[in-house]
VMD Tcl script that draws the C-alpha trace (Angstrom):
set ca {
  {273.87 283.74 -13.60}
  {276.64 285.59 -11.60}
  {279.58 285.22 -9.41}
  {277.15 286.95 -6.59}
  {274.53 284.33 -6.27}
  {275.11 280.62 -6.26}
  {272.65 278.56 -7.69}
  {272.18 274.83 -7.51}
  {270.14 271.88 -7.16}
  {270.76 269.98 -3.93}
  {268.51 266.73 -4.77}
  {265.27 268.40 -5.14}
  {266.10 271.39 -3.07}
  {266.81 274.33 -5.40}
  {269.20 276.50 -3.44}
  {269.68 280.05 -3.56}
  {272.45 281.44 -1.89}
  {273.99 285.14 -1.77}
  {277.71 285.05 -2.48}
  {279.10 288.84 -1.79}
  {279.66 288.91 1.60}
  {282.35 291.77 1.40}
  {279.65 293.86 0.26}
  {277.29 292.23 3.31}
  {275.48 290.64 0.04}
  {273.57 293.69 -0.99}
  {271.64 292.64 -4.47}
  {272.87 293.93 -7.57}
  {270.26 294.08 -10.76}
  {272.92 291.26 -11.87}
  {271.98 288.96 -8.56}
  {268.48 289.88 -9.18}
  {268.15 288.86 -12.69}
  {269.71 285.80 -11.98}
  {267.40 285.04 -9.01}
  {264.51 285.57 -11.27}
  {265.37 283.16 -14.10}
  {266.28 280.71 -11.46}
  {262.69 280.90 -9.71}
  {261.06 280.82 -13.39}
  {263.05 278.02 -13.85}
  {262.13 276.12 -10.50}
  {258.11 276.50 -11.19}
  {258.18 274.34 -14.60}
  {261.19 272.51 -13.42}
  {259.47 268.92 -11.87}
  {262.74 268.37 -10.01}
  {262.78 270.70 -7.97}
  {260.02 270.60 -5.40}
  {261.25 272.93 -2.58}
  {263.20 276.46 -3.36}
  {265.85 277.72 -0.02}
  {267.20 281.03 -0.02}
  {270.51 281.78 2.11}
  {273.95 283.44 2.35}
  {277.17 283.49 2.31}
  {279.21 285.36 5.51}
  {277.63 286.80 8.56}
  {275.21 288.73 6.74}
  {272.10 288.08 4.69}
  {271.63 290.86 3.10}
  {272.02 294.30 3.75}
  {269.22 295.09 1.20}
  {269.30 297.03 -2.54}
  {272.73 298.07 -3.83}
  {272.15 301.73 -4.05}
  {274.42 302.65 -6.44}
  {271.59 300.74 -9.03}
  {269.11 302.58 -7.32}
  {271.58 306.12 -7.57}
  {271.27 305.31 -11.35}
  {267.51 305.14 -11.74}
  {267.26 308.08 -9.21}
  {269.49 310.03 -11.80}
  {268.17 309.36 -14.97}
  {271.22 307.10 -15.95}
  {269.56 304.18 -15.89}
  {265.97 303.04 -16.00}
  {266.85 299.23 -14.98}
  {265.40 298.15 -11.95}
  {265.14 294.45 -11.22}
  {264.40 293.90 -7.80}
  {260.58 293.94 -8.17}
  {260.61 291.57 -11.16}
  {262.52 289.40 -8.50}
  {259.22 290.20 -5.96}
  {256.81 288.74 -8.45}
  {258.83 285.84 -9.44}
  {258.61 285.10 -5.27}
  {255.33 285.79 -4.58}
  {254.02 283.88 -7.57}
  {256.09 280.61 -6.24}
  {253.93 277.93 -5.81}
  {256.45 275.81 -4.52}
  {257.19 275.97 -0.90}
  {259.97 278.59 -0.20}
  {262.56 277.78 2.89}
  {264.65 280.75 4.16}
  {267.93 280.64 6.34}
  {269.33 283.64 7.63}
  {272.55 284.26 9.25}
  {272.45 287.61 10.03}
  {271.69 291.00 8.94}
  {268.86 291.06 6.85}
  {267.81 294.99 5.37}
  {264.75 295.88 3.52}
  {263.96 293.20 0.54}
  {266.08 290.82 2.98}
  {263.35 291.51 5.55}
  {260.35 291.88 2.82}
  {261.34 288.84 1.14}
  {260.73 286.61 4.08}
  {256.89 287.28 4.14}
  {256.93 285.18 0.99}
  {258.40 282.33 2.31}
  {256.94 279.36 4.02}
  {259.89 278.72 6.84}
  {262.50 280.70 7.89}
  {265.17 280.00 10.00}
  {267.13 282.83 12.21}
  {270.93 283.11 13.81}
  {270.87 284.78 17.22}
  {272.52 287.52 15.81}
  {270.12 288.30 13.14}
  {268.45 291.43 12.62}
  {265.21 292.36 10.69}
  {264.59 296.27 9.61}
  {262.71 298.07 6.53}
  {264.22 301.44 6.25}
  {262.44 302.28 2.94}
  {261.49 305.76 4.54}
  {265.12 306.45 5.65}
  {265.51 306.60 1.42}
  {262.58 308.52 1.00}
  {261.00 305.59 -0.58}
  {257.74 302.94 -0.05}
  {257.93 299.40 1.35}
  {257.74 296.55 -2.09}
  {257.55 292.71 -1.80}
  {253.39 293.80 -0.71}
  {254.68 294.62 2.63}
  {252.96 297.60 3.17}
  {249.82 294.55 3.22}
  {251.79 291.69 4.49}
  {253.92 292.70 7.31}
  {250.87 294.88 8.81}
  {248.63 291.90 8.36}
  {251.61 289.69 10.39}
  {252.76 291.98 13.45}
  {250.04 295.12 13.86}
  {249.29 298.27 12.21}
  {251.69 300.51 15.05}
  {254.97 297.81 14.82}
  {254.76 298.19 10.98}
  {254.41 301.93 10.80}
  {257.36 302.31 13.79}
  {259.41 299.61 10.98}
  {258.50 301.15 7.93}
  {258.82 305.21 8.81}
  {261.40 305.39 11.48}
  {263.81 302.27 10.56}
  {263.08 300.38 13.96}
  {264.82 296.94 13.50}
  {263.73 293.51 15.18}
  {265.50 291.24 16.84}
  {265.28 287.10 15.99}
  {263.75 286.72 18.84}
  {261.45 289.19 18.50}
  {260.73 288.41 14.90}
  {260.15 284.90 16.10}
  {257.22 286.45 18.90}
  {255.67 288.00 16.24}
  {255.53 285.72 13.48}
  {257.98 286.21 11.19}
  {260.17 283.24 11.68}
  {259.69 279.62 12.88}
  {263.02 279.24 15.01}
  {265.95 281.04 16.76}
  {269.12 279.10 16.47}
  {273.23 279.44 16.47}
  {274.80 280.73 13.06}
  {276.37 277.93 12.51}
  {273.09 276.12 12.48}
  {270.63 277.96 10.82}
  {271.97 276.97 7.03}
  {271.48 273.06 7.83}
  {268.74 273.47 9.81}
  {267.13 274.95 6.65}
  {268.44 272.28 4.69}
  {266.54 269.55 6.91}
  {263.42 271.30 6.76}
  {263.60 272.00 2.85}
  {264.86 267.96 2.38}
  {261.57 267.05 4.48}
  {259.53 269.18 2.26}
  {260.32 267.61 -0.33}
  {259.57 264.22 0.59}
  {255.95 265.96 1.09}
  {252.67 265.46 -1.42}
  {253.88 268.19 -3.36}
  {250.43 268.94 -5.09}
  {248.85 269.20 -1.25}
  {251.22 271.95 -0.34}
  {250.61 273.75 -3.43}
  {247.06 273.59 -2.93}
  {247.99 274.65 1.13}
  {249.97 277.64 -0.06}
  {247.13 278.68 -2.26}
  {244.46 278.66 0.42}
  {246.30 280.27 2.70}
  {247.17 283.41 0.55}
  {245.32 285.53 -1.45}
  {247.92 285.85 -4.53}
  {246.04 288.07 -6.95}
  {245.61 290.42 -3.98}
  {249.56 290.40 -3.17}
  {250.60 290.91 -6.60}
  {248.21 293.46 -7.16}
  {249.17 295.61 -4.02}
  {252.76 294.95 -5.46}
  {251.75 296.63 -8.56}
  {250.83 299.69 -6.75}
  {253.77 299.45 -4.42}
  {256.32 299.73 -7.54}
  {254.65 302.24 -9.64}
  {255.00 304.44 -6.13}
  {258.41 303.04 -5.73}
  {259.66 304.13 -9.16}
  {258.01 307.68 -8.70}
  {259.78 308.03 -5.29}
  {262.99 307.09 -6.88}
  {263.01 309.71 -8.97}
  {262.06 312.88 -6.11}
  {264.04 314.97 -4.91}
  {263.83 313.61 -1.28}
  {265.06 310.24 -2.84}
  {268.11 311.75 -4.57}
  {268.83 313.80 -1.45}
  {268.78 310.12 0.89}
  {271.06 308.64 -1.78}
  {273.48 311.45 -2.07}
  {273.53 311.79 1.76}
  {274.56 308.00 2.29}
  {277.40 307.88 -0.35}
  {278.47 311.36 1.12}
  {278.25 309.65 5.07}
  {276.10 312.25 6.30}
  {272.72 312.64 7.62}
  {269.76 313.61 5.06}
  {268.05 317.09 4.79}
  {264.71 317.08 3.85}
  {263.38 320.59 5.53}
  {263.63 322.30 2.04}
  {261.07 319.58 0.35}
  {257.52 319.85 0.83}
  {255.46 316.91 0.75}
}
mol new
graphics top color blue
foreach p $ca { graphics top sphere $p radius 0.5 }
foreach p [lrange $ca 0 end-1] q [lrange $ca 1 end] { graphics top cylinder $p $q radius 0.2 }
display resetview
């Protein structure tokens, strides 16, 4: 558990929420790990039949903090939680509900492919900037979000940092509704309670059908072993150090 995620059970609603909106809620290893042990939790745990992610502030999230990843990238660390987060979603039986208020970066964008509704502020934007860090997509993006919007859209998200507006994500399939801020949490909140009052063992069975999960997991295997070799390039440390620096990247002097 930790001050930056907030964690409860709303009846049988297990809520989720990202608490550091100063920081537009950008996921620590801390927030991470204690998003992981509450989605272990939630699978064994038979009162809670419906998980909901959301936020605190205007923001979802604006993605990875990148001082963790600055760590790996560096040597001093070699603790990197978000993609033990990734499996704990995508092997979530239980159906996921999403609410987003705003801003949501990379793993706030990837993250939504795994969930079953998803709610959207006006304001919200959608973008996976993974090549803007020298990095790959995660979450089994580079198969999900391809598979969702086209082959062109994905590439034009993935490798040049184009973003998507609600209502475009809403167009393409990526969310069920465009509503106020103010609306979007409860909004969420109905869906997730009328979930719940659902034959939970049909919508298990639904989720299943509808997914191939060994597939997913698998092509998230492949994304994070790529992932953690990226991290470690030069290109990668030359993103990072140009972002805490404010300046703009160099990367003529690498070769692929």
């Amino acid at each position: 558990m930790t001050e930056h995620v907030k964690i409860q059970e709303n009846g049988a609603v297990l809520e989720i929420l990202f608490a550091r909106p100063e920081k537009k809620n950008a996921l620590s290893n801390a927030m991470y790990r204690a998003m992981s042990d509450a989605l272990e939790s939630a699978r064994t745990n038979n009162n809670v039949r419906v998980v909901l992610f959301g936020a605190e502030g205007e923001s979802f999230t604006a993605g990875n903090d990148l001082a963790d990843f600055a760590a790996v990238a560096t040597g001093a660390s070699a603790e990197l939680e978000a993609h033990a987060f990734l499996d704990q979603l995508a092997r979530t039986d239980k159906p996921i509900v999403a609410a987003v208020p705003g801003l949501a970066v990379g793993v706030g964008t990837t993250m939504l492919l795994h969930c079953d509704v998803v709610y959207l502020a006006e304001s919200a934007t959608l973008s996976t900037p993974f090549v803007n860090l020298a990095l790959v997509p995660e979450a089994a993006s580079s198969l999900l979000l391809p598979a969702r919007i086209g082959q062109v859209a994905a590439f034009a998200m993935f490798c040049l940092g184009e973003s998507l507006s609600a209502q475009q994500a809403v167009a393409l399939g990526l969310a069920n509704k465009v509503l106020p801020a103010e609306q979007v949490l409860p909004a969420a909140r109905e869906a997730a309670r009328m979930l719940a009052t659902r034959a939970l063992g049909a919508i298990v069975a639904t989720k299943k059908l509808m997914r191939d999960r060994e597939r997913v997991l698998a092509q998230m295997r492949n994304e994070e072993a790529i992932f953690r070799e990226r991290l470690r390039t030069d290109e990668a440390r030359e993103a990072l150090a140009a972002f805490f620096e404010r300046r703009p990247p160099d990367f003529s002097k690498f070769a692929p």
